[in-house]
KOLTIBA-283012 format. One line per 10 residues: their letters; for each residue x, y, z of N, C-alpha, C, CB. Coordinates in pm, 1 decimal, m for minus. Glycine has a CB too. Layout:
% KOLTIBA-283012
A	X,Y,Z,X,Y,Z,X,Y,Z,X,Y,Z ~ ...
***
This chain:
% KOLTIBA-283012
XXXXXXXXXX	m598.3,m10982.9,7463.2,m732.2,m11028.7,7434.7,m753.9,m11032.5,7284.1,m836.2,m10938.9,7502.8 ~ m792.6,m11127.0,7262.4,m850.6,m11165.6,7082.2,m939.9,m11045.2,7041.9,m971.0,m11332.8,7062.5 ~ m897.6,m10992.0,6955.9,m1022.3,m10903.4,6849.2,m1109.4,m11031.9,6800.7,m941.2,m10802.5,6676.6 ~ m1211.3,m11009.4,6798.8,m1343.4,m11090.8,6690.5,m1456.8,m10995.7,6674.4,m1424.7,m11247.5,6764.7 ~ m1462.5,m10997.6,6552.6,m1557.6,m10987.0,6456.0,m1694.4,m11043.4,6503.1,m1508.8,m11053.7,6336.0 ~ m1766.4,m10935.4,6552.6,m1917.5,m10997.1,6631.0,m1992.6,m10902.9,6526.2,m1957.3,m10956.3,6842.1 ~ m2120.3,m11030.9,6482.1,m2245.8,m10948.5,6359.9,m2361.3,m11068.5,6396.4,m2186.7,m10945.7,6127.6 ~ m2462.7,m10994.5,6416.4,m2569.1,m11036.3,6425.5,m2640.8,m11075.3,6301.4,m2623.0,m10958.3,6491.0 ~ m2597.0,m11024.7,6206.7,m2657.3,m11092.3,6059.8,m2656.4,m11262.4,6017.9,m2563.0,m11023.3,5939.0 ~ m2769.0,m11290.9,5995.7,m2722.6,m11412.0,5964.5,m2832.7,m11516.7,6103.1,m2520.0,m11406.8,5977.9
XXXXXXXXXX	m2810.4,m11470.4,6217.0,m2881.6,m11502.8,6291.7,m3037.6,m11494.8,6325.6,m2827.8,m11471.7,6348.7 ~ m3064.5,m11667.2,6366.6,m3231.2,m11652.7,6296.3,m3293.6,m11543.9,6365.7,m3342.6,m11796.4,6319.3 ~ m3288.4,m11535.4,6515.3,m3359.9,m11443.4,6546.0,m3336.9,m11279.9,6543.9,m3382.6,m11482.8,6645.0 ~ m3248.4,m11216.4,6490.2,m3209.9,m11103.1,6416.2,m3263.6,m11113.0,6285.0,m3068.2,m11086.0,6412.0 ~ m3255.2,m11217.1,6218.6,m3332.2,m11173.8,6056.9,m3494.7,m11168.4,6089.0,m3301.3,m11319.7,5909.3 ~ m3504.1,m11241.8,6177.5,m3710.2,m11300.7,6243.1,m3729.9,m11124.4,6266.7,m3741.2,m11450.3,6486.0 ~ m3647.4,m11079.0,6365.2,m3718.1,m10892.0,6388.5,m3689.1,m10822.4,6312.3,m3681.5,m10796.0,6503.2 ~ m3583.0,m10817.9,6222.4,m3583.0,m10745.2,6124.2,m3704.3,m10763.8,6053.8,m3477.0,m10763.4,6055.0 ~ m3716.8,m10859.7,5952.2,m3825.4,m10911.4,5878.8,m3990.0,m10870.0,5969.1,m3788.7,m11090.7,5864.1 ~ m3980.4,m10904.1,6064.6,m4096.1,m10868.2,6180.6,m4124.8,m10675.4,6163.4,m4012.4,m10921.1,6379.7
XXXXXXXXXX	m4043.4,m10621.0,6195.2,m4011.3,m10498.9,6175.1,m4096.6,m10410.9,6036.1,m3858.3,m10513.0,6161.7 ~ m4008.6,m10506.7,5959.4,m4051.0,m10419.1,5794.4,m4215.5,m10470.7,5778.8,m3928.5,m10495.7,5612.4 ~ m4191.2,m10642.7,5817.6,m4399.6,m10661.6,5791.2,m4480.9,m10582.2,5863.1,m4478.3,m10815.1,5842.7 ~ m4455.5,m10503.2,5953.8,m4538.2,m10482.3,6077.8,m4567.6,m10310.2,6010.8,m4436.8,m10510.0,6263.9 ~ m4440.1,m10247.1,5936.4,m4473.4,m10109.1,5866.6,m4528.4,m10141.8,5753.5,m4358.2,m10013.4,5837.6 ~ m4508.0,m10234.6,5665.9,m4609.1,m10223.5,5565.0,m4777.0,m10278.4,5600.7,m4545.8,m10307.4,5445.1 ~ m4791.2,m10368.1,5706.0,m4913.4,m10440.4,5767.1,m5010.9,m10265.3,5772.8,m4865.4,m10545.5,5964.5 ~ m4914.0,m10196.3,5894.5,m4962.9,m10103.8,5923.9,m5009.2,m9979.4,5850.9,m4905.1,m10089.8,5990.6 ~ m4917.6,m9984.3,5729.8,m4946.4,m9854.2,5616.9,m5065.7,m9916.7,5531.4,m4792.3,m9810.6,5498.1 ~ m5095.7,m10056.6,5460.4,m5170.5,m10085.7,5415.4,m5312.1,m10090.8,5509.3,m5119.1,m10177.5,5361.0
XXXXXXXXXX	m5345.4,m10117.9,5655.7,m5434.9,m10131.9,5700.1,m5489.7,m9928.6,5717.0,m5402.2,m10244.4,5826.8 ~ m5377.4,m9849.7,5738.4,m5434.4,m9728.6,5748.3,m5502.7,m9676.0,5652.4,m5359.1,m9652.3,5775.1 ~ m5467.5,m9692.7,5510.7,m5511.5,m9667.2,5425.1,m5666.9,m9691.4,5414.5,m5439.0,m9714.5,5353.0 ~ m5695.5,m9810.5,5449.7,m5863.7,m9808.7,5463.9,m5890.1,m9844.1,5602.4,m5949.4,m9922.3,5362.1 ~ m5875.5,m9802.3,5749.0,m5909.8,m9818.7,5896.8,m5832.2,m9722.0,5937.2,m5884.2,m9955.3,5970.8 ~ m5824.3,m9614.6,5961.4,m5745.8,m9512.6,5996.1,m5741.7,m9531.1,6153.8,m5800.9,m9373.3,5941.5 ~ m5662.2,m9525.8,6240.3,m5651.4,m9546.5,6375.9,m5642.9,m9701.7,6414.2,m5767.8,m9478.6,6440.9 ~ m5623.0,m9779.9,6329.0,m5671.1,m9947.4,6380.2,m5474.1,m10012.0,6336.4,m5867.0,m10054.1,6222.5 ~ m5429.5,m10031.4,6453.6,m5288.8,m10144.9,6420.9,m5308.0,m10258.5,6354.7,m5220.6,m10206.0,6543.9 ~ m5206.8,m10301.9,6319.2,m5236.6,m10449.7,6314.6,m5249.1,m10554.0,6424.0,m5149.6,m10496.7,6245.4
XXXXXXXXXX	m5250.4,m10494.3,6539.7,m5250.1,m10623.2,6639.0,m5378.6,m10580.4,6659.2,m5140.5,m10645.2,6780.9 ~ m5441.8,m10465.7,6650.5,m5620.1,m10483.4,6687.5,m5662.3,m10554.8,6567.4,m5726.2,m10321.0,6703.5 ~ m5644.4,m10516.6,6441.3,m5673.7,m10552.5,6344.1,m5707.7,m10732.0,6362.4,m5566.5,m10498.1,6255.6 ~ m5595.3,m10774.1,6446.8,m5538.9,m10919.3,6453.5,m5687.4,m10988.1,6513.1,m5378.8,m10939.2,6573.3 ~ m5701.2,m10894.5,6687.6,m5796.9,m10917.0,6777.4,m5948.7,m10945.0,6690.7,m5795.1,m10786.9,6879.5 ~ m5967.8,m10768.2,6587.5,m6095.8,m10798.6,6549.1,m6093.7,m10944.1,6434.7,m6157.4,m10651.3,6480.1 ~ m5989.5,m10998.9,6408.4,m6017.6,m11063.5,6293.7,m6055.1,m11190.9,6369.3,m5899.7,m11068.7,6180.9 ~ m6010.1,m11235.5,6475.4,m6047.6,m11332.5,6575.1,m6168.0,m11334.7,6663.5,m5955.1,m11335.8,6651.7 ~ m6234.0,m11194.6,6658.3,m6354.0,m11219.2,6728.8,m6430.8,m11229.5,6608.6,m6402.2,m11111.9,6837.7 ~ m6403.4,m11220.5,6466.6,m6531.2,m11211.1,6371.2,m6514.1,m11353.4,6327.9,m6531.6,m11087.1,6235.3
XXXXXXXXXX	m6430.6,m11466.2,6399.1,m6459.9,m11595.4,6360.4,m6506.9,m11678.3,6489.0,m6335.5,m11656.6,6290.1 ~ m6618.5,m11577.4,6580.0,m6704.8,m11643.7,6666.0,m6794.4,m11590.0,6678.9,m6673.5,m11672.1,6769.4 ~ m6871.9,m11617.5,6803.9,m7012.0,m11556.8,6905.9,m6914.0,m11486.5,7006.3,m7138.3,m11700.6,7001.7 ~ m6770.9,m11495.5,7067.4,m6742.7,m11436.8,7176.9,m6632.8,m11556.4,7196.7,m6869.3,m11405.7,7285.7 ~ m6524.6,m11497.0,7285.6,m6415.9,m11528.9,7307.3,m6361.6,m11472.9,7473.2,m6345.7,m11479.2,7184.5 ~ m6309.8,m11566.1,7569.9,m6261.1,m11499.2,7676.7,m6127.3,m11458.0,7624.1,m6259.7,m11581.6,7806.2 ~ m6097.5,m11327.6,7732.9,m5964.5,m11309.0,7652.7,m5873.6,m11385.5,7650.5,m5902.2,m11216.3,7677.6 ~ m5836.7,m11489.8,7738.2,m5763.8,m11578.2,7747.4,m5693.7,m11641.9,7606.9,m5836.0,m11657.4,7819.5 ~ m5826.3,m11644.6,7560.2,m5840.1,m11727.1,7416.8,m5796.8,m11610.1,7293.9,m6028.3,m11791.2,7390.4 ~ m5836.7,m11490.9,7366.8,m5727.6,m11398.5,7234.6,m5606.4,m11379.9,7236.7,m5746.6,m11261.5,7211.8
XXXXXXXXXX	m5538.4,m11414.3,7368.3,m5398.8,m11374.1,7382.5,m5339.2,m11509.9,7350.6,m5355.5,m11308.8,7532.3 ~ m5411.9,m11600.9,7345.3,m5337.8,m11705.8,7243.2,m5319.9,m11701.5,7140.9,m5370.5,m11801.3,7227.6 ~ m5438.0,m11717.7,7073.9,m5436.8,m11643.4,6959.5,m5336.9,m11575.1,6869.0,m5496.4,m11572.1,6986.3 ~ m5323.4,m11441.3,6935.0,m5262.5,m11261.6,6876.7,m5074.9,m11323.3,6966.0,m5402.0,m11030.7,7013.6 ~ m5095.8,m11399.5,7077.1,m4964.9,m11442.5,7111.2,m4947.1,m11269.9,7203.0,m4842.8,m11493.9,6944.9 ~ m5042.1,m11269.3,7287.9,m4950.1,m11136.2,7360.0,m5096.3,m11177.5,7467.6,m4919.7,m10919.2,7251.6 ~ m4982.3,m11115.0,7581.0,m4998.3,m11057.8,7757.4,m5164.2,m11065.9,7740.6,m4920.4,m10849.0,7810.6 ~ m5207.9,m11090.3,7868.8,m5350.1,m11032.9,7883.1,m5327.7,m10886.9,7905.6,m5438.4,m11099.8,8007.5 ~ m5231.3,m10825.8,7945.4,m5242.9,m10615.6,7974.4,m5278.6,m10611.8,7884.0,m5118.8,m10486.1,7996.3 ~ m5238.1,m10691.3,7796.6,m5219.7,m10603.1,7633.0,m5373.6,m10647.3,7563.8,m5048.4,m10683.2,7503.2
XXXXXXXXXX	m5406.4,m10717.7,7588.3,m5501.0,m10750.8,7496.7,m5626.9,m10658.4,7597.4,m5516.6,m10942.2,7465.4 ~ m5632.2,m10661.1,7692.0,m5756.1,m10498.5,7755.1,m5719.6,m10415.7,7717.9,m5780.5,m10437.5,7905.6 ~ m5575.4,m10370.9,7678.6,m5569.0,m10180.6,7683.1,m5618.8,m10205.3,7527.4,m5366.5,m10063.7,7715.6 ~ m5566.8,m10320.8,7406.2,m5674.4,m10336.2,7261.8,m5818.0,m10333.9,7283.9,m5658.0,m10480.9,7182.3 ~ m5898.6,m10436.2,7382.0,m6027.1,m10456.5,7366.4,m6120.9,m10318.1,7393.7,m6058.6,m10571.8,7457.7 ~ m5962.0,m10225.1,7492.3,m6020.5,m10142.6,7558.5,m6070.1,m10006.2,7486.7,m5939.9,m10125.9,7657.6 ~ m5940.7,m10018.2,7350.6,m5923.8,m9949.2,7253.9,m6053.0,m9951.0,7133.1,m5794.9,m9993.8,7212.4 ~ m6053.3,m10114.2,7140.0,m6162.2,m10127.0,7037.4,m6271.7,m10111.7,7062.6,m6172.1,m10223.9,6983.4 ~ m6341.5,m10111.2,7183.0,m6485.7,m10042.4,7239.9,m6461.2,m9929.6,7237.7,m6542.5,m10070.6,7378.0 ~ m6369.6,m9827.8,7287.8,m6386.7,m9683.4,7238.9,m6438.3,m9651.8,7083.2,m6246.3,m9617.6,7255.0
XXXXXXXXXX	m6371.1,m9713.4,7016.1,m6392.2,m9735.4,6844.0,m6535.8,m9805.8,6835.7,m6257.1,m9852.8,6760.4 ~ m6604.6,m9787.0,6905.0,m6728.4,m9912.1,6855.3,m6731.1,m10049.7,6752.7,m6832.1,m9835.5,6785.1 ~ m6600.5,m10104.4,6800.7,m6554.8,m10208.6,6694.9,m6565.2,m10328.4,6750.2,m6415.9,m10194.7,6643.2 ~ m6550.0,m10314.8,6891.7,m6567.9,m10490.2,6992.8,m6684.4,m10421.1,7100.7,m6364.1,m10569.9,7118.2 ~ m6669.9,m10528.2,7211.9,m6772.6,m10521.3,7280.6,m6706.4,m10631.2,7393.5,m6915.3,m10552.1,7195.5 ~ m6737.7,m10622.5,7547.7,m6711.5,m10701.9,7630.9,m6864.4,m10715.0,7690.6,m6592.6,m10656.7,7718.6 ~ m6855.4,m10817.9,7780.4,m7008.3,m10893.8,7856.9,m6970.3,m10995.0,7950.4,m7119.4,m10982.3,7743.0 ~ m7004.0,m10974.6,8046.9,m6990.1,m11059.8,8166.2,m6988.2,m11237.6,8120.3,m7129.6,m11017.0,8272.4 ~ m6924.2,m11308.2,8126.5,m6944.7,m11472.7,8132.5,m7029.9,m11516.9,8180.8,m6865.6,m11545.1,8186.1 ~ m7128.2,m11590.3,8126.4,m7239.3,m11648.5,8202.9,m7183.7,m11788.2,8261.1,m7375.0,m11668.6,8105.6
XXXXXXXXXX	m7088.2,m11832.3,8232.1,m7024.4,m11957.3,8310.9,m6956.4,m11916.0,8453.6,m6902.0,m12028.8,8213.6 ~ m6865.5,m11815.6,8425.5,m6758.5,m11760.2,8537.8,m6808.6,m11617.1,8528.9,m6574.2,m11779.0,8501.1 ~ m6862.9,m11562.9,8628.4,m6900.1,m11403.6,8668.0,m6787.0,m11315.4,8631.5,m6928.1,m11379.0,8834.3 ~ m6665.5,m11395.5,8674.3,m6525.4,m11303.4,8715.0,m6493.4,m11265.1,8542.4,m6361.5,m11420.4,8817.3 ~ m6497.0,m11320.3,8448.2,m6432.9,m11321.6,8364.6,m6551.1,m11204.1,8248.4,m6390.6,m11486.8,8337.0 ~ m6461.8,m11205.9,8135.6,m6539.3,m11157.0,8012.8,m6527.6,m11225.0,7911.4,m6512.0,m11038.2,7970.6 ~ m6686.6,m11170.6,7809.9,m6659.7,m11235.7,7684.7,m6630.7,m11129.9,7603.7,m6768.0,m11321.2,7629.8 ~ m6543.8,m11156.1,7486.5,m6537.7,m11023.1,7402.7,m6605.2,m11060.3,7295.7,m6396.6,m10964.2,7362.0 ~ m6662.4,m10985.7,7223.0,m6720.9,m10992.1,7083.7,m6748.2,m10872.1,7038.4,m6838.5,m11067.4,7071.0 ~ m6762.0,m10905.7,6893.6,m6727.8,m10803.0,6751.4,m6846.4,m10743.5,6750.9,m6693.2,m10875.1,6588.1
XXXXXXXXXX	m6869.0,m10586.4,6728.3,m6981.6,m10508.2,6712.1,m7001.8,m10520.8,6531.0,m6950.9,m10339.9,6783.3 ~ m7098.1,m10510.8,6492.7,m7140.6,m10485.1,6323.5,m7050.7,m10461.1,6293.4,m7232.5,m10387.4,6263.0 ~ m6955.9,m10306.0,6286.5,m6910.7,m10219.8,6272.4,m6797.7,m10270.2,6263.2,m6937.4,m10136.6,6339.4 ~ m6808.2,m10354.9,6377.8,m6610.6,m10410.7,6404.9,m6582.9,m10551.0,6250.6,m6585.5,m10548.6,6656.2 ~ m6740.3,m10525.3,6220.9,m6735.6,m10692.3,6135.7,m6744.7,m10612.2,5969.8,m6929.3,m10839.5,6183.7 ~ m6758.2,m10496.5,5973.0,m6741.5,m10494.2,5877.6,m6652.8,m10404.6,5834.1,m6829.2,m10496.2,5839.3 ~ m6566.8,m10380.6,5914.3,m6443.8,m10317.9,5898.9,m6324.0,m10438.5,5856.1,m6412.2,m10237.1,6043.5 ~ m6383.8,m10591.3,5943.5,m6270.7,m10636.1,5866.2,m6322.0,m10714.5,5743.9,m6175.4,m10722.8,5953.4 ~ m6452.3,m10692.9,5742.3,m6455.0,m10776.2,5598.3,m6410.2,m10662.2,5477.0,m6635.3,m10845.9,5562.2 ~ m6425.6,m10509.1,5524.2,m6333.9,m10413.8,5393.3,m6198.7,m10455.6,5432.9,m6345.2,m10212.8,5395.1
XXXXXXXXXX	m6138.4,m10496.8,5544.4,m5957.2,m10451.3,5577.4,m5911.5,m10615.5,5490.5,m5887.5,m10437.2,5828.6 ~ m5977.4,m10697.2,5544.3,m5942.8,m10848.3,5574.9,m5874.7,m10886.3,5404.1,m6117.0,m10960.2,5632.3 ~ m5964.9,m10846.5,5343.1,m5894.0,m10891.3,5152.5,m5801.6,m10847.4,5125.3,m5959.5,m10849.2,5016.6 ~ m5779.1,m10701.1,5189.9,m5643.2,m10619.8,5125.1,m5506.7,m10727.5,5187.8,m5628.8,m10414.1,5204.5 ~ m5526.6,m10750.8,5318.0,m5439.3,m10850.5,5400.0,m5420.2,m10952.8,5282.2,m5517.5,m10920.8,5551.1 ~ m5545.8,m11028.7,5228.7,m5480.5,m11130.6,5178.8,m5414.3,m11115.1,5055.3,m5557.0,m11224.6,5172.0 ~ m5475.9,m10993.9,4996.7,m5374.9,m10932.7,4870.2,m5230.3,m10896.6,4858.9,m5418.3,m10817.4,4834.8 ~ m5182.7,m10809.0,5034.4,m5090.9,m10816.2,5077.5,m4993.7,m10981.9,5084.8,m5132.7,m10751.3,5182.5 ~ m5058.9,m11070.2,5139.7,m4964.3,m11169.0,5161.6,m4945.4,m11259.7,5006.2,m5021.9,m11264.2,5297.2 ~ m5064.2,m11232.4,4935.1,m5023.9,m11299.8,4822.1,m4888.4,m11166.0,4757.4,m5187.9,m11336.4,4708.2
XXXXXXXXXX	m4875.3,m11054.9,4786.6,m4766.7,m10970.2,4677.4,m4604.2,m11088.1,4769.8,m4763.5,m10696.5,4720.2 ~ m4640.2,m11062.5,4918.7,m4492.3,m11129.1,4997.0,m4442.2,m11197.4,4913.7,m4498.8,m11224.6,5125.9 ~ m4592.0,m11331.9,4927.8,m4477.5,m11410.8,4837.6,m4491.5,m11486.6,4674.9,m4440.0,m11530.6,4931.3 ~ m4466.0,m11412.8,4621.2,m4535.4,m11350.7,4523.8,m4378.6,m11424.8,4448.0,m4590.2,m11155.7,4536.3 ~ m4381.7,m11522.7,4362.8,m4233.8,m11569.6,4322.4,m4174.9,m11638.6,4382.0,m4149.0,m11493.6,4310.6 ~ m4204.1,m11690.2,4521.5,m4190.5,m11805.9,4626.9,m4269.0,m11953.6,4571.3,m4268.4,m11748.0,4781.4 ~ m4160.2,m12064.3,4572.6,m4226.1,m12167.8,4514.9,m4351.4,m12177.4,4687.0,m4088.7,m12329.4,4461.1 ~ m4459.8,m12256.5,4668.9,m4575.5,m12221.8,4744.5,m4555.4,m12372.0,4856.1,m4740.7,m12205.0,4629.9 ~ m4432.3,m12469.3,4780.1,m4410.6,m12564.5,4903.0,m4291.4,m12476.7,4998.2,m4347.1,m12739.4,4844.2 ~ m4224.5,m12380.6,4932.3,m4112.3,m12310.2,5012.8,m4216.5,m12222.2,5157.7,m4010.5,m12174.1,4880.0
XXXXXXXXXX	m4286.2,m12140.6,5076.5,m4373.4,m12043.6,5151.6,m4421.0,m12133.8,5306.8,m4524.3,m11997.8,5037.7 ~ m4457.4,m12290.8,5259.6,m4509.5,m12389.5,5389.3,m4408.0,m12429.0,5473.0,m4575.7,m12526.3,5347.4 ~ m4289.1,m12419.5,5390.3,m4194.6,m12510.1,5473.3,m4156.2,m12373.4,5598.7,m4029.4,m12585.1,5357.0 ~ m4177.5,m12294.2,5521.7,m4096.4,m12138.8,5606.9,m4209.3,m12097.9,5693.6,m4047.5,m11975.5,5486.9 ~ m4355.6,m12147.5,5662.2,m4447.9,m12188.5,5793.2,m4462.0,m12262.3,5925.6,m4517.6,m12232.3,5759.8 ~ m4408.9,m12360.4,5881.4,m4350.5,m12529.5,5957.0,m4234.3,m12476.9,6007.4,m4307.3,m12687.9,5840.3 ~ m4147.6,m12402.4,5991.7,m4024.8,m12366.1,6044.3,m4039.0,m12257.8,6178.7,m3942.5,m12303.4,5921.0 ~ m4111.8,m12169.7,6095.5,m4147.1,m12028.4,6206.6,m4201.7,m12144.3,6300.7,m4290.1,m11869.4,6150.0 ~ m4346.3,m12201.7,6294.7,m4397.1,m12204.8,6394.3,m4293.1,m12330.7,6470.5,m4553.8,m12221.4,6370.5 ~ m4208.4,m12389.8,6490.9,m4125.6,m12446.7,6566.5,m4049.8,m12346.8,6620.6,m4057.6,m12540.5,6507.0
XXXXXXXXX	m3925.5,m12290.9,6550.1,m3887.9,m12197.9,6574.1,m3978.5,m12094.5,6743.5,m3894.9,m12151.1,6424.4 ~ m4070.7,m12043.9,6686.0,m4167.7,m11998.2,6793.4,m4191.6,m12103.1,6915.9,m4308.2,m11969.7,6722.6 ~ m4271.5,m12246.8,6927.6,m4223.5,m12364.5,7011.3,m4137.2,m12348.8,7056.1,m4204.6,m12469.5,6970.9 ~ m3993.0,m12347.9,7014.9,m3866.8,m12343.8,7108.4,m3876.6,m12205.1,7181.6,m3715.9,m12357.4,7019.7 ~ m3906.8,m12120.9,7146.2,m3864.3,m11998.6,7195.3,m3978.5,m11988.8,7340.9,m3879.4,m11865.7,7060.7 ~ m4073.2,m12023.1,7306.5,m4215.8,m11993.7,7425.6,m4148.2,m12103.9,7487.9,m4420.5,m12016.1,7379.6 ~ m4078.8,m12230.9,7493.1,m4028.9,m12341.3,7558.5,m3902.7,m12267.7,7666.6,m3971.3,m12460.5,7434.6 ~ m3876.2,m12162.3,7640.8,m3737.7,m12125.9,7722.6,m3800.0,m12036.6,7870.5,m3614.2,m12004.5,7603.8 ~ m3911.4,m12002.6,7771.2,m3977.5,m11896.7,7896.7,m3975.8,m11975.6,8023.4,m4151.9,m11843.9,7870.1
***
């Protein structure tokens, strides 16, 4: 049998979680610093309900790109925190709306700048048509991948 030399380096979706990995500890160390207890994927949720009146969750797990489990055991998280809020649908009984408490709105208007301070350090020395193209890329990249499911 052939010896070969097997390395995952190099491969897009090994560098995508790596890279995923390290953003997700610094996302998270910079958001603790001023929201103590808040991830970045709630972080994600509240930043999406503070650009409405209310959202079914449906529409957040598009959004944030994760499960409906996941987005109740967050919403579920963030009403303990007095940061969201759920309410029956006045269209569909069955369903909910979620929306942002004060509290939840002004947590991200303190969290929300540091984020963008954060993404301006990323890429920080990146020509700014590179930074788009590596936008345009991910999100295909992502397309193919939700396409296999």
């Amino acid at each position: 049998m052939d010896s070969q030399a097997y390395t995952v380096k190099g491969l897009l979706g090994h560098e995508l979680g790596v890279t995923s990995g390290v953003l997700r500890k610094v996302f998270a160390s910079r958001i603790r610093e001023h929201a103590e207890g808040i991830s970045p994927e709630q972080l994600a949720v509240l930043v999406r309900l503070s650009s409405g009146e209310g959202f079914h969750q449906n529409e957040i797990a598009e959004y944030v790109l994760k499960d409906d489990a996941t987005i109740t055991r967050i919403l579920d998280s963030l009403e303990e925190k007095g940061l969201a809020g759920r309410k029956r649908s006045v269209e569909d009984r069955r369903s909910n709306i979620a929306f942002i408490t004060p509290e939840g709105r002004s947590l991200v208007e303190r969290v929300f700048p540091l984020i963008v301070d954060l993404h301006k350090e990323l890429v920080s020395g990146i020509d700014p048509l590179d930074v788009a193209r590596v936008v345009t890329i991910l999100g295909l990249v992502r397309n193919n991948a939700l396409g296999l499911n």
